[in-house]
C-alpha angles and dihedrals in degrees: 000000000000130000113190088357107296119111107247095217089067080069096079090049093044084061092046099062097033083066103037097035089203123076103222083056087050100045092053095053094059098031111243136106132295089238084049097059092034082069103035081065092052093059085045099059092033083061099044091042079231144104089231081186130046135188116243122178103309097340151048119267121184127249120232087255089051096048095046084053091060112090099025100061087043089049089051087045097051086045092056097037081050094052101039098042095036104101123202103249136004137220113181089201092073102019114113085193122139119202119195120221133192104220143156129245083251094051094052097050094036101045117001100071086057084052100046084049098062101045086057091059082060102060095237121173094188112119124214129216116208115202113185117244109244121134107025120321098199096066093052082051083055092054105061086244098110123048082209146347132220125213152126112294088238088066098044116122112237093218092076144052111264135181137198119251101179149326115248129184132206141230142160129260123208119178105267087246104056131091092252086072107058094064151059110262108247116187087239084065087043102061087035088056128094106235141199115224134186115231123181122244113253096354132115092199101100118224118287104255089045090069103063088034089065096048085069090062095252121145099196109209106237125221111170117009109200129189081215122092087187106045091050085088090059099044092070106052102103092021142088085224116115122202122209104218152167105286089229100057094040086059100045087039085060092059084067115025132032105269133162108206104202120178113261118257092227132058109263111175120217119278114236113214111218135185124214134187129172124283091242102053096044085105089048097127082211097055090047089055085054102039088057091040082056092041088048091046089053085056093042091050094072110040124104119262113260097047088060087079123193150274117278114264093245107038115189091233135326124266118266121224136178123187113197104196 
């Protein structure tokens, strides 16, 4: 099919390279050939009287015209993938349907086994698929590659409908036998601490409570810097490390572990957890299923144990899960 003239299957190939930026790559993500592709390039730039893409040392980089192509032909492409898979109504207890979700490792020990759970009582055959949220997450959520995202508000992209899941608080955590615990935490033993920090893998966003901690003019110094949120509570028993961490995990991490929680020195304001999902997919009957599944698990987190009820005693099929790391 062609409309003015360009053959609307070379889209999906356009989008291809403008996000690669290397034709093998390309090639791969659409499965074809490289020659395919190599071809496929060669229409491309025939039709926009442009390279789109240059060598430049040892890779691709993009032209003006094939930067400014971009977003536009992922945003027509999400548009289309929206209309044409979105069905017109949804039951979770016959979907196949799998929804992939960027999430954190807190995120996935605090609110996704409610949620999990939950969808369980309802008999739902759906699978999700968890992707760690490292690079940008929003971009992936531009792309039409994530059903939602969930992240800190702070870190929410404008261009797209967002909700909030949950409030959650931080504190610090010190093993139960150091110094650290047998005082109060003055922001004098703060700054003089050692201290463990999360910092996200490939990202150069810093980890939400740094941030704050560095509007107060403190430079913490690090000693272990982890990719984990949940493992940070562990890292100081046996230490004189101190962790600054998610209030939630601190105090399910003390059931298990001897911890001190003190509250923290600076003022550290409370994280609001969103969820985010693309512009074109907020009417997806499906999304909306999961987005009140999410809403409902935040509920559930919180409340004691013996409201949160239980699964039924014959359940249609277990929940399918896959967790890329």
């Amino acid at each position: 099919m062609r409309f003015n003239r360009l053959d609307l299957n070379l889209l999906v190939a356009l989008d291809a390279l403008l996000t690669e930026c290397n034709i093998s790559h390309a090639a791969e993500k659409v499965h074809i050939s490289q020659s395919t592709m190599s071809h496929s390039l060669a229409r491309l730039r025939e039709h926009f009287g442009d390279e789109l893409l240059v060598q430049v040392g040892r890779k691709m980089e993009l032209t003006s015209r094939g930067e400014s192509l971009r977003h536009p032909i992922r945003d027509v492409l999400v548009r289309i993938s929206s209309t044409i898979d979105t069905q017109p109504g949804f039951d979770p207890a016959s979907s196949d349907r799998e929804f992939t979700l960027h999430v954190s490792d807190y995120t996935m020990e605090i609110l996704l086994p409610h949620a999990f759970a939950l969808a369980e009582e309802q008999r739902s055959r759906v699978r999700f698929k968890l992707l760690p949220q490292v690079g940008s997450p929003t971009r992936s959520l531009e792309r039409g590659e994530v059903d939602i995202a969930l992240m800190p508000n702070d870190y929410c992209s404008a261009e797209h409908p967002k909700e909030a899941c949950f409030e959650e608080d931080f504190v610090c955590v010190v093993w139960s036998g150091s110094r650290l615990a047998t005082e109060e935490l003055s922001i004098e033993r703060y700054v003089a601490a050692r201290h463990v920090v999360m910092e996200p893998a490939g990202s150069a966003q810093p980890a939400f409570e740094n941030g704050f901690v560095k509007r107060h003019g403190i430079s913490r110094e690090i000693s272990v810097a982890a990719y984990s949120f949940t493992a940070q509570c562990a890292m100081v028993v046996g230490t004189e490390l101190i962790a600054t961490v998610h209030k939630r995990l601190a105090l399910r991490a003390a059931g298990y572990l001897p911890l001190k929680l003190q509250s923290p020195p600076v003022s550290i304001p409370g994280m609001t957890l969103c969820m985010q999902w693309h512009q074109h997919r907020t009417n997806d009957p499906g999304l909306r299923w999961l987005r009140e599944l999410l809403k409902q698990a935040a509920l559930r987190m919180d409340a004691p144990p013996a409201s949160t009820g239980s699964a039924p005693a014959q359940a249609a099929g277990p929940v399918l899960l896959t967790c890329s790391i």
